[in-house]
N, C-alpha and C positions, 0 to 999 in steps of 0.2 A: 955458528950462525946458520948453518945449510939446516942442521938437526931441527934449528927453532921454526926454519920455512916450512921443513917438511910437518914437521907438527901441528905448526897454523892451518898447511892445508889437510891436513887430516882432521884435525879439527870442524873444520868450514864445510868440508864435504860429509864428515860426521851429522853437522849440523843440516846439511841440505836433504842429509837422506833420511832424517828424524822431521826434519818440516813431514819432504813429500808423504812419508810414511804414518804423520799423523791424522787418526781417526779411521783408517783404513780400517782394519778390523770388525768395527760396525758396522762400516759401510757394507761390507760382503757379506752380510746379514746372517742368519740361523739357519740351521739344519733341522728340515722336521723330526720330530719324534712323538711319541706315543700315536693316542688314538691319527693325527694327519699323517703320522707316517703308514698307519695299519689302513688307511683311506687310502692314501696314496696306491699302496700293494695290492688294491681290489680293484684297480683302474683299469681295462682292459688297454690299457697304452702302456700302463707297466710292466715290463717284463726285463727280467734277468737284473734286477736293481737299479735301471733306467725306465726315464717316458721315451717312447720310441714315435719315432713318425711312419705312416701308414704306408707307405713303401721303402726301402732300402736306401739313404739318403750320405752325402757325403758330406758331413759337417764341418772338417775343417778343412785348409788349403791344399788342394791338390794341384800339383802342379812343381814347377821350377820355383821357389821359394827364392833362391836368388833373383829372378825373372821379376820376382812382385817385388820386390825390394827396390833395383833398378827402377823400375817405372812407379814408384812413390818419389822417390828422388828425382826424376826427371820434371821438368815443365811442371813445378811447384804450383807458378803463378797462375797456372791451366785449373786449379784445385781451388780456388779463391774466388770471390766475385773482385771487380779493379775498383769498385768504389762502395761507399754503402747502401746496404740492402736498404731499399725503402719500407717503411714501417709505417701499421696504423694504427696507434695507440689510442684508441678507444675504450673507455672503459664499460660496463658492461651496466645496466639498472637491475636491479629485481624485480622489474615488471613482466610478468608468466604471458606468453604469447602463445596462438595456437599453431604459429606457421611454423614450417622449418628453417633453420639455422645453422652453418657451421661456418666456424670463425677458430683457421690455420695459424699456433703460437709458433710454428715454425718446427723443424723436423717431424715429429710423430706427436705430439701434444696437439689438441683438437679439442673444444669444446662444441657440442651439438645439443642444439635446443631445438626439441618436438613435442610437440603435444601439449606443449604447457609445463612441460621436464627439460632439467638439464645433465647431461653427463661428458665428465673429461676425460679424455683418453690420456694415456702413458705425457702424462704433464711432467715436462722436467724443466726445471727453472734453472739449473745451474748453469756455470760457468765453463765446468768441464765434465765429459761423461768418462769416470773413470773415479776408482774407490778414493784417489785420491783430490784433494781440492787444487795439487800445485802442477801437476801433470796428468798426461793425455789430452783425449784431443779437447782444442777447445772452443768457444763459441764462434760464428765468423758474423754474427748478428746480436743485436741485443733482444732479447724477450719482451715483447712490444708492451706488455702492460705489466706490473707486480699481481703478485699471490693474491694480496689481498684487496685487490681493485676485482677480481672475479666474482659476478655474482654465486648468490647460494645456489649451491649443486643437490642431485636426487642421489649422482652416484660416480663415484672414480673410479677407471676400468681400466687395469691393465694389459696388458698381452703378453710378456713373459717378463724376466727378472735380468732381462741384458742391462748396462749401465746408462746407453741412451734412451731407456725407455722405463725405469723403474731407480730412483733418483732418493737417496735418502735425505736430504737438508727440503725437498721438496715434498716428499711425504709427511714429513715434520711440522712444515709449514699448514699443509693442509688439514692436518691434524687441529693443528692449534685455530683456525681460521675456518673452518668447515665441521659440519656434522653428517655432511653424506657417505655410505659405505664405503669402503674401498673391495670393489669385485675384481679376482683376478681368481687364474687357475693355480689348480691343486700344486702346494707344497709352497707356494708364496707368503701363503702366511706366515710361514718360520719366519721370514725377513722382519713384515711386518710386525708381526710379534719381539720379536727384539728390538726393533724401533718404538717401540712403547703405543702402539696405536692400539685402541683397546678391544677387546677378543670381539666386543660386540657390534664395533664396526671394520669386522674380515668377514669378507664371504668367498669360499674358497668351491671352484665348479670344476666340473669334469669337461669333457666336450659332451654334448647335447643335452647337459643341463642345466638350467635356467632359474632365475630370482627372480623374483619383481621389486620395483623401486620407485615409490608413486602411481602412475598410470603405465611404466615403464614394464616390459616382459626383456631381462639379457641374459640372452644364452650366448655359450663358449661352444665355438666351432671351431673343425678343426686348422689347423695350419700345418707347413711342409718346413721344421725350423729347427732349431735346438736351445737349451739353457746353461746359466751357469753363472756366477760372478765369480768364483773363487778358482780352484786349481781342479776342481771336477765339473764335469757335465753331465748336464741330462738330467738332476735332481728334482726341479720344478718342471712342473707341464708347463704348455707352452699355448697360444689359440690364436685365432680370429674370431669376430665378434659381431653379432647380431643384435639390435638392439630395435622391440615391435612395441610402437605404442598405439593407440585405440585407431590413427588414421594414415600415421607413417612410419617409413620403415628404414631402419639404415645398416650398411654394412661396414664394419674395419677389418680390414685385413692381419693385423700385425705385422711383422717382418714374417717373410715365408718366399718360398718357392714354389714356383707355379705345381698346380696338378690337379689329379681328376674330381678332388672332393667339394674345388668351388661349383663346378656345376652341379652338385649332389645338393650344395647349400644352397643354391640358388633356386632348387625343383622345389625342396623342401621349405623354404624361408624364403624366398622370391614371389615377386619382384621386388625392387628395393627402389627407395626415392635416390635413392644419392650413395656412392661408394666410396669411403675414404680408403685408396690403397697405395702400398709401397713399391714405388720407383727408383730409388738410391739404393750405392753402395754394392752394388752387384759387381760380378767380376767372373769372368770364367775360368776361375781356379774354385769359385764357391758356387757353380749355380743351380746347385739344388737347393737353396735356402736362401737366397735374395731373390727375385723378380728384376729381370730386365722391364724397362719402360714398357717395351710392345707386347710382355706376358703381363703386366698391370692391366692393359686394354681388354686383353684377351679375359683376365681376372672379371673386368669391371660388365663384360658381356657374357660371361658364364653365371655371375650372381643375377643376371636382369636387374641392371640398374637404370635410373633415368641418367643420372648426373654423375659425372667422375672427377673427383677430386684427387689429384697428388700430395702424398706425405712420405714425409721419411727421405727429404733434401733438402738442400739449400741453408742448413744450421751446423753441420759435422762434418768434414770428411774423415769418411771410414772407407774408399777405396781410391784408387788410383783415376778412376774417370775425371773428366772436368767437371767444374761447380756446375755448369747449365746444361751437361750434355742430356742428364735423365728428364727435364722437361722439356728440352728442344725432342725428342725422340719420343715424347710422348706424344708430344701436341701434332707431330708430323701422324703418327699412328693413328691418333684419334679423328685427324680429318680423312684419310685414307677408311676409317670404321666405320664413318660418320658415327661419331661416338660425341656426345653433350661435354664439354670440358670448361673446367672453369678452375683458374688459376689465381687463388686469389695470392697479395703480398700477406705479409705475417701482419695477424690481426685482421684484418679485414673480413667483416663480416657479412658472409653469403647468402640472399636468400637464394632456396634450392628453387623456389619455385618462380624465381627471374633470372637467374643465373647472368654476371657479365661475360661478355664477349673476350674472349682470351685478348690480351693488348702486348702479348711477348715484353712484359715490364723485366726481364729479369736481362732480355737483350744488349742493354745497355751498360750491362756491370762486366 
């Protein structure tokens, strides 16, 4: 009888670690080769068989490892919002406007409409960011509208190949549902390419080189960050992102760490109507490659922007801080800046050029 238990549960657990485990493999996408990998190798960010970031950078956890551990486990419920996030599930027309736009899916997904173009950023629809569908982290909100309720796009812009920001059943989606490119940096396309998205909507950039996409000029700037899905790093570049169209201009940060080249991007590509940048998931065992809330600010006034938008919270936790602490610590910094802030819920679509009044809606969770 005991042998038949044990067997069951070997079995069961066989069976759970074949669920979690399926599809992963895809998920971790391709390895470049031929001519993107001999592209890749001419990149002046490539060096010694990594993309390297422009100063000396400490990409993984540094620190007491038991220490982060400890305080993941501690005051869970500090990590959650206590009720549900409010949502504004509006769906989008295809009527081409000339104002600006941006309308927050929650974490890092962004759609921004200017000029009469539209582009989304690192959209991920899923449920959990991680290769697998049945673990890691997972949503703590719903994705305010479907795939296919998004108006026609000019163009889908990545910023690097992490699992919260590059999303394969979401690239799938918009594959089948969309015909705008997909722009990201060098060596992503391996992914994509394995994903079956086809060669001729990959557009694969360096830093300070640029596509157009309709009315649309986007160039890949640099960021302070690292890559990788699988069991190596650094294989894919990495960016933030510039995107000029005939009257306005906007910035995304990616995930990165504060440093000297947003004010370089901002002499160069500045002023900007509006900045979408990252405030989450920082921690000071990583902080050359997250952004504290107050280095966001600092971000959002080295690019010269009018308006600052927070991404990259409120959908994951991926650090030990609270659900609200990266935008209570923003909005304190940005009155302290006098800095334009505008906090909208997930969905909720911003004009940049009336921006609402912050109403601390997330206080209440």
């Amino acid at each position: 009888m005991k042998r038949m238990v044990r067997t069951a549960l070997c079995l069961t657990a066989a069976g759970l670690l074949a669920r979690a485990a399926w599809g992963v493999p895809s998920a971790m996408g391709g390895a470049p080769r031929g001519e993107r990998a001999e592209r890749m190798r001419r990149s002046p960010q490539f060096r010694d068989g990594k993309f390297r970031n422009e100063h000396p950078t400490q990409t993984t956890p540094n620190g007491d490892a038991g220490d982060l551990i400890r305080r993941y486990r501690a005051d869970k419920d500090r990590r959650k919002p206590r009720g549900p996030v409010p949502l504004v599930a509006q769906s989008s027309d295809d009527a081409r406007t000339d104002g600006l736009y941006v309308t927050w899916y929650g974490h890092a997904s962004t759609l921004v409409e200017l000029d009469g173009a539209r582009v989304l950023f690192d959209p991920v629809w899923s449920d959990r960011v991680s290769p697998s569908a049945h673990v890691g982290p997972r949503r703590l909100h719903p994705v305010p509208v479907s795939i296919e309720q998004l108006p026609t796009l000019d163009a889908i812009v990545i910023s690097h190949d992490h699992y919260d920001h590059l999303d394969l059943p979401t690239v799938r989606a918009l594959v089948r549902t969309q015909s705008a490119p997909f722009v990201v940096p060098l060596g992503i396309g391996a992914h994509l390419e394995r994903w079956q998205v086809p060669a001729d909507r990959i557009v694969e950039l360096d830093w300070d080189e640029s596509v157009t996409a309709g009315p649309l000029r986007l160039t890949a700037t640099a960021a302070q960050h690292f890559s990788g899905r699988g069991f190596s790093r650094d294989g894919t570049l990495w960016a933030s992102w510039v995107v000029a169209g005939p009257t306005r201009r906007v910035f995304y940060s990616g995930d990165t760490g504060y440093f000297d080249g947003f004010a370089r991007i901002g002499a160069q590509h500045g002023p900007f109507d509006v900045a979408l940048v990252q405030i989450g998931a920082y921690d000071p065992m990583w902080p050359d490659i997250h952004m504290t809330p107050e280095q966001g600010v600092a971000t959002h006034m080295d690019v010269q922007a009018h308006v600052l938008i927070p991404v990259h919270w409120a959908t994951f936790t991926l650090a030990p801080h609270a659900w609200a602490e990266p935008v209570d610590r923003l909005w304190r910094e940005a009155k302290a800046q006098d800095v334009t802030l505008a906090v909208p819920k997930p969905g909720e679509r911003v004009d940049i050029d009336a921006p609402p009044a912050v109403d601390g809606w997330w206080q209440t969770l």
